[in-house]
Backbone as a ProteinNet text record, in pm:
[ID]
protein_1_A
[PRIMARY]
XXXXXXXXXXXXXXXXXXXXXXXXXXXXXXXXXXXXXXXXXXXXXXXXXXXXXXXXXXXXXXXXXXXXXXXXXXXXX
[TERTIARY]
3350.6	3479	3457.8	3576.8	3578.6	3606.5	3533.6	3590.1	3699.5	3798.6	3965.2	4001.5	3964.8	3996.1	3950.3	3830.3	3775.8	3876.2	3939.9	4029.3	4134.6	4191.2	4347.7	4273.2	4203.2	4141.4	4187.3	4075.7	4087.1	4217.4	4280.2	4428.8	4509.2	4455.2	4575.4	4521.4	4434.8	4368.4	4418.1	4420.9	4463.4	4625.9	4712.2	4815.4	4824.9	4835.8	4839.6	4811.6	4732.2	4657.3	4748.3	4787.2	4868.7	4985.9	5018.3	5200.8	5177.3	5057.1	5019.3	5049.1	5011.2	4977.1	5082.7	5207.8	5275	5406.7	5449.3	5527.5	5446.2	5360.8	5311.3	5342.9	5350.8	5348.8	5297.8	5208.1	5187.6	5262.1	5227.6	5336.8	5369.9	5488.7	5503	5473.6	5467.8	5407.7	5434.2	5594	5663.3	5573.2	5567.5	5539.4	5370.4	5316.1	5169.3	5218.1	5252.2	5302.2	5343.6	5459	5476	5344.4	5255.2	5121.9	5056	5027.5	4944.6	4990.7	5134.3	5194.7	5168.6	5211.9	5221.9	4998.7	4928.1	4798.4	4734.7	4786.1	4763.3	4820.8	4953.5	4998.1	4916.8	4896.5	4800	4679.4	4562.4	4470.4	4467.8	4601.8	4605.6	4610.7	4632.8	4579.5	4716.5	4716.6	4809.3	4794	4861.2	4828.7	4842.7	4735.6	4731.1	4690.5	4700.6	4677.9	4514.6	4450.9	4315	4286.5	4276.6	4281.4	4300.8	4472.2	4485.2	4424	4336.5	4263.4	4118.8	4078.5	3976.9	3989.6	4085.8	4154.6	4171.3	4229.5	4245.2	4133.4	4006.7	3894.9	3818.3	3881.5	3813.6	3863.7	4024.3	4126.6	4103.2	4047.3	4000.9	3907.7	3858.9	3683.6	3681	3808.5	3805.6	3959.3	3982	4086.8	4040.3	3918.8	3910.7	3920.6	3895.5	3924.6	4048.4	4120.2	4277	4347.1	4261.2	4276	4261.4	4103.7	4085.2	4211.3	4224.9	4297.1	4463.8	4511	4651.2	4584.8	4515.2	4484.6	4472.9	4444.7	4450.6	4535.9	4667.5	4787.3	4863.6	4836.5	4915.1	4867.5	4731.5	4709.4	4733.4	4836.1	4841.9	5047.9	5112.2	5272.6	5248.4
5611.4	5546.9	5409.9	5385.9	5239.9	5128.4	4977.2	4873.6	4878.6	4914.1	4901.8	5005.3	5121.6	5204.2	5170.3	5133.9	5097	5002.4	4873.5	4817.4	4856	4957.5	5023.2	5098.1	5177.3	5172.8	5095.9	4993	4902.8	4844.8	4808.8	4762.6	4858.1	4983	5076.6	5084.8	5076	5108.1	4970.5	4843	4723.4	4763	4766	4805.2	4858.4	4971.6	5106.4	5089.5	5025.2	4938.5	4859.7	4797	4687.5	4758.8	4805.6	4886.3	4989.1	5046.4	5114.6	5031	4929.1	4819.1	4719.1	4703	4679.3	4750.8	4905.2	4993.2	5090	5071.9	5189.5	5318.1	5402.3	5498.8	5535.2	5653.7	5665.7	5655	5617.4	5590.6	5733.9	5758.8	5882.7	5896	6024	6049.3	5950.6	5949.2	5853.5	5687.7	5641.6	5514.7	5516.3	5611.5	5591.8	5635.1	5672.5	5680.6	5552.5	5487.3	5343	5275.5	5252.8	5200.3	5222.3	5331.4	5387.5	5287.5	5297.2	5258.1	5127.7	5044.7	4923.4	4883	4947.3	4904.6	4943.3	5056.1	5089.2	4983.3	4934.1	4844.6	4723.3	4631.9	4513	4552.2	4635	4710.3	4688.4	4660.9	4670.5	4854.7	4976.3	5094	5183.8	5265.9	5402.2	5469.9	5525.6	5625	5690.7	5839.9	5984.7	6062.4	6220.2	6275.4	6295.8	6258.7	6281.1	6175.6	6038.7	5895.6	5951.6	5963.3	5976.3	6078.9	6210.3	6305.5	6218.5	6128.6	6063.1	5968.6	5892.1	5808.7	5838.7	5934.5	6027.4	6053.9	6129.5	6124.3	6038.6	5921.3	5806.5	5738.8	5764.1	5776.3	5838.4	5988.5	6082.5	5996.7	5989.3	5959.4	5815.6	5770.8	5616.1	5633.4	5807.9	5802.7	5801.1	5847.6	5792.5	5657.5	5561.4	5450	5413.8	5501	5467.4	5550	5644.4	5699.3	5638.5	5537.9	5496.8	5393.4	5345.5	5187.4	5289	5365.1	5434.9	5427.4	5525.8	5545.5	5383.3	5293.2	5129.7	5124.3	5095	5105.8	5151.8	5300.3	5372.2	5298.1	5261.8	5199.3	5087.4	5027.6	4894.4	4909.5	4996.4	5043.9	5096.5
-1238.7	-1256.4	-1318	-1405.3	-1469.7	-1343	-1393.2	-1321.4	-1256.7	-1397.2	-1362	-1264.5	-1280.1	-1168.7	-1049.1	-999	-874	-829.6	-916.1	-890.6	-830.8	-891.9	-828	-731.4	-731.1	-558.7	-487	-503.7	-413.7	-341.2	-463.7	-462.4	-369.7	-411.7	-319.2	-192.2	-135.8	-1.8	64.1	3	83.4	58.8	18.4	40.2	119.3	127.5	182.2	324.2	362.6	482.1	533.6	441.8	474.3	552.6	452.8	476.3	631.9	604.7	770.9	881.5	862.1	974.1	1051.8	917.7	910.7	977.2	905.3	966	1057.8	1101	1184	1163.1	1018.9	1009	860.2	831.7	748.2	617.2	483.2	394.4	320.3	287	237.7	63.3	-3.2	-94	-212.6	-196.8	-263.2	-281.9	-165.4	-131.9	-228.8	-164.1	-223.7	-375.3	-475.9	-571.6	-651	-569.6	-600.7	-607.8	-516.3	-478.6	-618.2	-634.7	-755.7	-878.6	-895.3	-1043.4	-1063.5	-944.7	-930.6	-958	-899.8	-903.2	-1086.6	-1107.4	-1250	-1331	-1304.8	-1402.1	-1390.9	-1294.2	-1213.2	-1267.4	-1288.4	-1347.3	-1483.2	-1566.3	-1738	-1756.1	-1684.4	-1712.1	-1734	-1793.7	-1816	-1701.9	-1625.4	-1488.7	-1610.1	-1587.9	-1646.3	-1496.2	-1518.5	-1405.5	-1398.3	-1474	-1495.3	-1389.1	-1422.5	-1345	-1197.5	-1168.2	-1074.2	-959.8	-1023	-931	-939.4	-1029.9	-928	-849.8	-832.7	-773.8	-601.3	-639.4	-534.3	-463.8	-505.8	-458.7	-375.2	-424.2	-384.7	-270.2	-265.2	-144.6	-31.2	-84.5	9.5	129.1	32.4	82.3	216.5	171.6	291.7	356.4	352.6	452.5	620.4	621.9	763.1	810.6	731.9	776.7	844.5	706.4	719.6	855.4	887.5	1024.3	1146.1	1122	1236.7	1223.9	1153.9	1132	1220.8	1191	1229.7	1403.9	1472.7	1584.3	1675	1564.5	1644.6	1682.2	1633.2	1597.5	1726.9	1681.3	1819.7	1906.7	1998.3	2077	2117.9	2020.9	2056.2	2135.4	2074.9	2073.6	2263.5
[MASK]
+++++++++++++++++++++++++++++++++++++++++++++++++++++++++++++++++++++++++++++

């Protein structure tokens, strides 16, 4: 993956994080969608669906985090 993409990674996982942490509930498809556009544009990049299935991959890969980070959460409500 390019710089710029690792970027909107990045970008989307602190969001995304954020917004978890924030509303205590996962964000819906929509929301991570917004996330995406908004980090592609911030990035300088075109979303294509090519981009976005490695993107995705890479999402995959540090959703446990984003799991453990949800399971905090509940524990704290």
């Amino acid at each position: 993956m390019s710089q710029a993409e690792n970027d909107v990674v990045e970008h989307m996982l602190s969001s995304l994080t954020t917004s978890l942490l924030q509303n205590r509930i996962a964000p819906s498809d929509e929301q991570v969608m917004h996330h995406f556009g908004l980090a592609c544009e911030r990035a300088g990049l075109i979303a294509t669906e090519e981009m976005a299935i490695r993107i995705s991959r890479e999402i995959n890969e540090a959703q446990s985090m984003l799991e453990f980070i949800d399971r905090g959460a509940d524990r704290l409500n």
